[in-house]
N, CA, C and O atoms as a GROMACS GRO file, in nm:
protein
  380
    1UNK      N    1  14.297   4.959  15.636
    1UNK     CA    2  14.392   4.858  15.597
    1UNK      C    3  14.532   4.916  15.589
    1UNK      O    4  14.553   5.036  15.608
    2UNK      N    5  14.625   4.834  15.563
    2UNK     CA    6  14.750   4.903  15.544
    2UNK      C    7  14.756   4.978  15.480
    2UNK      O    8  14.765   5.084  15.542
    3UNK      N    9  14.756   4.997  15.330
    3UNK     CA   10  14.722   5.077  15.204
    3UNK      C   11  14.612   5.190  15.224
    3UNK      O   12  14.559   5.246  15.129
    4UNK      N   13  14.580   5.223  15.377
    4UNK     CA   14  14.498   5.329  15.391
    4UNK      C   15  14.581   5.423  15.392
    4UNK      O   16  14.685   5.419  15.457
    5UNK      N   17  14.526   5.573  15.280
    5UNK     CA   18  14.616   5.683  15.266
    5UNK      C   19  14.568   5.801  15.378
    5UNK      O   20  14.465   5.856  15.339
    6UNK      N   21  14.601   5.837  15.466
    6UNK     CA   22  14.539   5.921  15.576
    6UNK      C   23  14.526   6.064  15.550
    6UNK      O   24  14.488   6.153  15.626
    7UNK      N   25  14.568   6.071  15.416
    7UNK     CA   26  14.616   6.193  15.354
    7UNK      C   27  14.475   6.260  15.290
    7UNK      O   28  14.441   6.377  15.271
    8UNK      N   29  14.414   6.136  15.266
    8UNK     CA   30  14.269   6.151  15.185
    8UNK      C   31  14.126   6.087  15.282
    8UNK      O   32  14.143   6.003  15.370
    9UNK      N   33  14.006   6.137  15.250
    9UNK     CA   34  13.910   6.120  15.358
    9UNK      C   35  13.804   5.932  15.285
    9UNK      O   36  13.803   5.880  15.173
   10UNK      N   37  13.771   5.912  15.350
   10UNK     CA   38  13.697   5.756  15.264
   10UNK      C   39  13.689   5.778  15.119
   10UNK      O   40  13.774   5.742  15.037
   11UNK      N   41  13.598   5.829  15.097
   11UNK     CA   42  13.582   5.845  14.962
   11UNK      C   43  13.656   5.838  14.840
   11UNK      O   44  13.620   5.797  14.730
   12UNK      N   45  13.753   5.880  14.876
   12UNK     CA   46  13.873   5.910  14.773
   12UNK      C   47  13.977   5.796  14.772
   12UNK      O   48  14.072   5.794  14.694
   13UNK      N   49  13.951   5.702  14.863
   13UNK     CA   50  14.056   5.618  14.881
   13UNK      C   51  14.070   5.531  14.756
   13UNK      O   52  13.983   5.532  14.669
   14UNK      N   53  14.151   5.474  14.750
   14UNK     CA   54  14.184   5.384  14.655
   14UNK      C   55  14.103   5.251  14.637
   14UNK      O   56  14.124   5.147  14.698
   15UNK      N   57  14.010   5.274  14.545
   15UNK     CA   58  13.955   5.091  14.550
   15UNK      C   59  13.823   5.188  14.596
   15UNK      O   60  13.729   5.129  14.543
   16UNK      N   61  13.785   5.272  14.646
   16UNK     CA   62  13.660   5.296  14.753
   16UNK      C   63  13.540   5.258  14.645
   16UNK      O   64  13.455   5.180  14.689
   17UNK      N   65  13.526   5.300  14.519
   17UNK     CA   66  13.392   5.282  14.420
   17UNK      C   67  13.396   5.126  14.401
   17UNK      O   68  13.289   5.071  14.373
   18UNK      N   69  13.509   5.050  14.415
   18UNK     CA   70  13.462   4.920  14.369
   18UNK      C   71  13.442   4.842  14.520
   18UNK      O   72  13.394   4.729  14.528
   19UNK      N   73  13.477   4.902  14.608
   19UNK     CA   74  13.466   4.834  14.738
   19UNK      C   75  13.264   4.866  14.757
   19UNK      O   76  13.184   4.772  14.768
   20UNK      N   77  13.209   5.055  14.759
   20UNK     CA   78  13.113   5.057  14.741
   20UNK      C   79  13.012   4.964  14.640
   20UNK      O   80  12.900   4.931  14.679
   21UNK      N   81  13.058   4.930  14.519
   21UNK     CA   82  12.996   4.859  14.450
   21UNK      C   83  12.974   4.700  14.458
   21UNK      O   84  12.880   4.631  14.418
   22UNK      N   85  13.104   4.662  14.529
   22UNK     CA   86  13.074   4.551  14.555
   22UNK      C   87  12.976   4.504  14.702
   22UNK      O   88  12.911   4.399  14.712
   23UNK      N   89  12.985   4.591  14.786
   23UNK     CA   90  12.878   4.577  14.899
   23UNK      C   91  12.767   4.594  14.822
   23UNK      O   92  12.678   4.512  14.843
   24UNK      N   93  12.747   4.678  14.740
   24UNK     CA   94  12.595   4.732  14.652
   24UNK      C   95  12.540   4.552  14.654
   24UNK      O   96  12.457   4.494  14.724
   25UNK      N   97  12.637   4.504  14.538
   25UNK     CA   98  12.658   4.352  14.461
   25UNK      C   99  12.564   4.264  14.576
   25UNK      O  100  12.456   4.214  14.545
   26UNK      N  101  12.628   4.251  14.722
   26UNK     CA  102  12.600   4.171  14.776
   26UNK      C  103  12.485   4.219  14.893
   26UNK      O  104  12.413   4.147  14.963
   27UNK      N  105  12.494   4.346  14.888
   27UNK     CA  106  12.338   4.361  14.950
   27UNK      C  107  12.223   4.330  14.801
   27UNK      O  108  12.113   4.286  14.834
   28UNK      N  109  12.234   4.339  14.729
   28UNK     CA  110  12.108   4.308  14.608
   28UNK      C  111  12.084   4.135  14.608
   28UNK      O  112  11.975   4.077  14.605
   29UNK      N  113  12.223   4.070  14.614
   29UNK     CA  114  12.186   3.917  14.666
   29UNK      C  115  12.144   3.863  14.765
   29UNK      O  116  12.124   3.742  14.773
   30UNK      N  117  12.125   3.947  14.856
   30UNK     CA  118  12.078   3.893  14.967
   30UNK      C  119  12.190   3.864  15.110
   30UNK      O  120  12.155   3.835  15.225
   31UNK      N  121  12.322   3.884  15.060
   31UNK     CA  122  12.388   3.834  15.161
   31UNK      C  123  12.392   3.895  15.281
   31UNK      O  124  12.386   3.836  15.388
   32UNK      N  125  12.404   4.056  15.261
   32UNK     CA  126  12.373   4.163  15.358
   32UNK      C  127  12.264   4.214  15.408
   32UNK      O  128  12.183   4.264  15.330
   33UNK      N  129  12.238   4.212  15.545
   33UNK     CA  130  12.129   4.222  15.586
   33UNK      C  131  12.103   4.381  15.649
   33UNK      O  132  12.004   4.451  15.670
   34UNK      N  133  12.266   4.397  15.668
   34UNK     CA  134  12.232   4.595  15.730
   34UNK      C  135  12.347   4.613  15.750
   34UNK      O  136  12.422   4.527  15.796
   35UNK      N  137  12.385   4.741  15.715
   35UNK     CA  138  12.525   4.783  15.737
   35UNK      C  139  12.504   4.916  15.803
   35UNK      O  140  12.415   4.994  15.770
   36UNK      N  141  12.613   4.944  15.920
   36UNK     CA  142  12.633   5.078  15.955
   36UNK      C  143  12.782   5.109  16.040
   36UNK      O  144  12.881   5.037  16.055
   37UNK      N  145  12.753   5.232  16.080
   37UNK     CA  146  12.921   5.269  16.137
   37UNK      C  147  12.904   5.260  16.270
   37UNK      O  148  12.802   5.290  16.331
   38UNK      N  149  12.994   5.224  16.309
   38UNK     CA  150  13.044   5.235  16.472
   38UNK      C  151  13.145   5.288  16.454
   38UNK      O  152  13.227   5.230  16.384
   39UNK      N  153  13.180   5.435  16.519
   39UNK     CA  154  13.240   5.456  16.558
   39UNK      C  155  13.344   5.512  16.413
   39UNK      O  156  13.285   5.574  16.324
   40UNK      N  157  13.489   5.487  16.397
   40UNK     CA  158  13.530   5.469  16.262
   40UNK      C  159  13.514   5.374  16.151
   40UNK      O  160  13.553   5.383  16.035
   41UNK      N  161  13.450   5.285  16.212
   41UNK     CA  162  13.455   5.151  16.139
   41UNK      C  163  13.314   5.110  16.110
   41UNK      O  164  13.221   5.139  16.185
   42UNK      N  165  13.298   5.033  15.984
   42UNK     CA  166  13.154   4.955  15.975
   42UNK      C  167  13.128   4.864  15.957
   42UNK      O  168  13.190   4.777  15.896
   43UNK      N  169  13.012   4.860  16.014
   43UNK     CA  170  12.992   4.700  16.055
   43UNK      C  171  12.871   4.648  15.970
   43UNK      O  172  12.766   4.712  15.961
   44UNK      N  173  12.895   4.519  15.902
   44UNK     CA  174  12.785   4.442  15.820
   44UNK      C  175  12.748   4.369  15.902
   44UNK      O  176  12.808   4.357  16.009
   45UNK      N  177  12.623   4.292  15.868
   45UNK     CA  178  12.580   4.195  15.918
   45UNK      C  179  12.499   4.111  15.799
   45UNK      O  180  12.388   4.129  15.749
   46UNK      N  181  12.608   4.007  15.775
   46UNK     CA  182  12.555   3.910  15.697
   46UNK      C  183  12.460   3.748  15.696
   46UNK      O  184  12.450   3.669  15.790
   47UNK      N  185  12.422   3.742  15.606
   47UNK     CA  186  12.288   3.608  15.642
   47UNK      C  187  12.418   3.477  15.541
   47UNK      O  188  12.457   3.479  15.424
   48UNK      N  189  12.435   3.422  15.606
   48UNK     CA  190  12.572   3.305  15.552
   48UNK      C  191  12.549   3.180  15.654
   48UNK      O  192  12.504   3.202  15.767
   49UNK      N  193  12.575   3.074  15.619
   49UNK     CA  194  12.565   2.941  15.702
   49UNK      C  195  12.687   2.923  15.729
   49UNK      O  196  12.722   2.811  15.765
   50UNK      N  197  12.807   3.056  15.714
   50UNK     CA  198  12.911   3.003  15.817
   50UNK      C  199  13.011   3.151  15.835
   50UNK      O  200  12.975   3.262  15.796
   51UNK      N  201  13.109   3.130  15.886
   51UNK     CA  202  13.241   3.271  15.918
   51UNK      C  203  13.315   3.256  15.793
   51UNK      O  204  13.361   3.353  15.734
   52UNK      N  205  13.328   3.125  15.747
   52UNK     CA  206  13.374   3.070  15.648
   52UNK      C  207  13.335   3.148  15.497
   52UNK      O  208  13.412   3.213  15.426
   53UNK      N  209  13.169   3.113  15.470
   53UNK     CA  210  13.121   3.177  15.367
   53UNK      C  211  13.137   3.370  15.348
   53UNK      O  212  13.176   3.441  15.256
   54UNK      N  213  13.091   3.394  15.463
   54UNK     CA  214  13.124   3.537  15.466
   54UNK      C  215  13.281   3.549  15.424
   54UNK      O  216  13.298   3.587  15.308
   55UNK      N  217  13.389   3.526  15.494
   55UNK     CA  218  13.541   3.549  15.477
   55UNK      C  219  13.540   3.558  15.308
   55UNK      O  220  13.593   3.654  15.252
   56UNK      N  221  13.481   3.458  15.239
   56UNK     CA  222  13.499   3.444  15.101
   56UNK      C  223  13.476   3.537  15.046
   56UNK      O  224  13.570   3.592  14.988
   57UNK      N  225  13.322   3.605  15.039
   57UNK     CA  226  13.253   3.688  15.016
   57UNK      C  227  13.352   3.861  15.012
   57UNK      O  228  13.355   3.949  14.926
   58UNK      N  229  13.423   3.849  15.152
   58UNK     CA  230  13.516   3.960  15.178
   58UNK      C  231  13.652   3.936  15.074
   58UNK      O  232  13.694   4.017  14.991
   59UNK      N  233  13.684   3.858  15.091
   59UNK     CA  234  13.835   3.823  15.050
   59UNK      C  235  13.768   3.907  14.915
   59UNK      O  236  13.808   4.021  14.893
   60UNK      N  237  13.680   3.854  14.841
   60UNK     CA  238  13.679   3.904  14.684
   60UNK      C  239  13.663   4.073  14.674
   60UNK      O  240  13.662   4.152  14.579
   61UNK      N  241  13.654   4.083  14.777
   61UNK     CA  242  13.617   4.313  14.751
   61UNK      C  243  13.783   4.328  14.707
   61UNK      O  244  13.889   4.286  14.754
   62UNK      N  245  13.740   4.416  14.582
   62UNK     CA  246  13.889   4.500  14.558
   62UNK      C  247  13.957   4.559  14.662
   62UNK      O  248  14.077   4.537  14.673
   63UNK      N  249  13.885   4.647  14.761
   63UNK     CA  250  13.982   4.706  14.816
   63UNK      C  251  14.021   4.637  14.937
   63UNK      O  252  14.107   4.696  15.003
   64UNK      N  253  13.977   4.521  14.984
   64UNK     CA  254  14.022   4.452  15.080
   64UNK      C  255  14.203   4.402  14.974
   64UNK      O  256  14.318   4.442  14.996
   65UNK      N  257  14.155   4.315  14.877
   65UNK     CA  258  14.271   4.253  14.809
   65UNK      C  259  14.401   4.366  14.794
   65UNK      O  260  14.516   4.324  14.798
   66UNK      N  261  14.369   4.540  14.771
   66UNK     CA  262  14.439   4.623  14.743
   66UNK      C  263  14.513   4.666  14.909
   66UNK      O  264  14.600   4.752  14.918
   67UNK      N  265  14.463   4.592  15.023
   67UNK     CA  266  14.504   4.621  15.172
   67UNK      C  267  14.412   4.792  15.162
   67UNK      O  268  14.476   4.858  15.245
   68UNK      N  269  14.347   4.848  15.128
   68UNK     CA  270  14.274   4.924  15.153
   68UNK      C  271  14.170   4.918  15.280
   68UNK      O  272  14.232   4.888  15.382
   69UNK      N  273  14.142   4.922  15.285
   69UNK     CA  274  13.999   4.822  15.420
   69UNK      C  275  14.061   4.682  15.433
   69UNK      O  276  14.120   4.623  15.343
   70UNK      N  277  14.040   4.635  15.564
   70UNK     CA  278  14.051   4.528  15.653
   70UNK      C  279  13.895   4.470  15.660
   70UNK      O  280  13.793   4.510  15.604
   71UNK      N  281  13.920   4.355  15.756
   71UNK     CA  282  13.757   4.325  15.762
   71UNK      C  283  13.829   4.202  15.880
   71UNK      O  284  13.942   4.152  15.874
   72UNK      N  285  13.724   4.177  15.979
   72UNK     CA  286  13.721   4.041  16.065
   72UNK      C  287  13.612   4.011  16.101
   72UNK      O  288  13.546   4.104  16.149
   73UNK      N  289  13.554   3.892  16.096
   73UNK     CA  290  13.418   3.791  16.081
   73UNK      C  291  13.415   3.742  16.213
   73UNK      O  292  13.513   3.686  16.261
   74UNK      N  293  13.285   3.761  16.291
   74UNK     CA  294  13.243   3.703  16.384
   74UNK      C  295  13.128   3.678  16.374
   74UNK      O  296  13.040   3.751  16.326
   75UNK      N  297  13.113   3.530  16.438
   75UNK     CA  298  12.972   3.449  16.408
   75UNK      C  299  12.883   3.502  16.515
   75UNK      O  300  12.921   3.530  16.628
   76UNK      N  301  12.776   3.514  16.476
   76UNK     CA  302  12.666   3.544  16.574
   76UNK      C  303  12.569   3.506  16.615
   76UNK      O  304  12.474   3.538  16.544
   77UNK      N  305  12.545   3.447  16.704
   77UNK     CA  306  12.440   3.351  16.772
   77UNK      C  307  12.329   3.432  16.830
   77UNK      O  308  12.350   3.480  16.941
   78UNK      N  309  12.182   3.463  16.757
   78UNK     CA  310  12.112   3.547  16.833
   78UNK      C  311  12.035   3.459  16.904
   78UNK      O  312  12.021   3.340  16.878
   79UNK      N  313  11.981   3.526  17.002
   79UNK     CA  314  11.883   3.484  17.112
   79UNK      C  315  11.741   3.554  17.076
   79UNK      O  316  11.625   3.513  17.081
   80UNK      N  317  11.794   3.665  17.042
   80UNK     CA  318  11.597   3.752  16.971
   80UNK      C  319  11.626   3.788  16.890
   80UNK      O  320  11.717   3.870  16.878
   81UNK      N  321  11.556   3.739  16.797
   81UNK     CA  322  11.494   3.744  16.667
   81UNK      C  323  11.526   3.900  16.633
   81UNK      O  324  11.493   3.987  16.714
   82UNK      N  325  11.589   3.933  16.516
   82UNK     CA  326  11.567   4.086  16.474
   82UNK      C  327  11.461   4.037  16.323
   82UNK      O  328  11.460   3.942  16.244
   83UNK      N  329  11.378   4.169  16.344
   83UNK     CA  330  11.258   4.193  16.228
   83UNK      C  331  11.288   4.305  16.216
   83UNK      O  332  11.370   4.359  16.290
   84UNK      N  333  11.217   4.377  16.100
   84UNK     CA  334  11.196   4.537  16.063
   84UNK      C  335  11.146   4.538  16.119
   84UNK      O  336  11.094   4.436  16.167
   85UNK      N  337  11.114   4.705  16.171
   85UNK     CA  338  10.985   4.764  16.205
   85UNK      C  339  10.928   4.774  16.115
   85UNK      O  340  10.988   4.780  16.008
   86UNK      N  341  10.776   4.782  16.121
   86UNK     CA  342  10.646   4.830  16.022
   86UNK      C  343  10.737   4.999  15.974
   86UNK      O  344  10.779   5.088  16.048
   87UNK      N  345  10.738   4.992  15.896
   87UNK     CA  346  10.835   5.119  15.843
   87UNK      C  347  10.689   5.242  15.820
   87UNK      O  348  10.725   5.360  15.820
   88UNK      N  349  10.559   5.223  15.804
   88UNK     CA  350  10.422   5.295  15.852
   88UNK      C  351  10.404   5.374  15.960
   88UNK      O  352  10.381   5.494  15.974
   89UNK      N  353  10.428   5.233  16.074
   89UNK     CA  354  10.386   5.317  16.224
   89UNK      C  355  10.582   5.373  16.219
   89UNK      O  356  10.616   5.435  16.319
   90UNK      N  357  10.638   5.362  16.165
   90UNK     CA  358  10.793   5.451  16.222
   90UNK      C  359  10.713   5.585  16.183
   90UNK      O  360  10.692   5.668  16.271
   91UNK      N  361  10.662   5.612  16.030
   91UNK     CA  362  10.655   5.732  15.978
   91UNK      C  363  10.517   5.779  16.015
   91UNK      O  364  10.462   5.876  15.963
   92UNK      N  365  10.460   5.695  16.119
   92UNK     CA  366  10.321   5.793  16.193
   92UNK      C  367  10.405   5.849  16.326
   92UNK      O  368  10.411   5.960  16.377
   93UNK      N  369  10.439   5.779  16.344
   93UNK     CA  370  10.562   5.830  16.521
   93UNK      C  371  10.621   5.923  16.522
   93UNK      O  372  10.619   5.991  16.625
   94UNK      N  373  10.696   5.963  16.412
   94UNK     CA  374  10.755   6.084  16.363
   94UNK      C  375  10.689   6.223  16.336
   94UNK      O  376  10.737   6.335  16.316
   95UNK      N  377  10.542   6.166  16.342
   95UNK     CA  378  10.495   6.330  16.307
   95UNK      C  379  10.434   6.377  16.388
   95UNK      O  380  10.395   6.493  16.375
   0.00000   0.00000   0.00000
């Protein structure tokens, strides 16, 4: 975000524990379905009936409001179904 200090690494940034805590918040409700990084950036993927509901959801993180982290919402129309894997046969595959 603008208010990103380049001086300091994620962690330390300004807002970062309440930005972490508030993703915590909304993966425990259900809204978040998986989060990870691409690249520098990370990407959520939320369960919402619109771009709309999500935006809301964002607008309220501290460190978005502090211009710390940015965020932009795109709707996603799947064609195949994502499921877990049996998280069992992952940890028989592995050995």
């Amino acid at each position: 975000g603008p208010n990103w200090d380049s001086t300091k690494p994620p962690a330390e940034q300004a807002f970062f524990r309440d930005h972490s805590a508030h993703l915590k918040r909304l993966r425990d409700e259900g809204h978040i379905l998986m989060g990870a990084r691409y690249s520098d950036v990370g990407l959520l993927v939320f369960s919402a009936s619109s771009a709309d509901a999500v935006d809301a959801l964002m607008r309220a993180d501290p460190s978005i409001i502090a211009g710390t982290f940015r965020y932009e919402v795109h709707s996603m129309n799947t064609f195949y179904p994502w499921r877990m894997p049996d998280e069992s046969r992952l940890a028989e595959g592995s050995r």
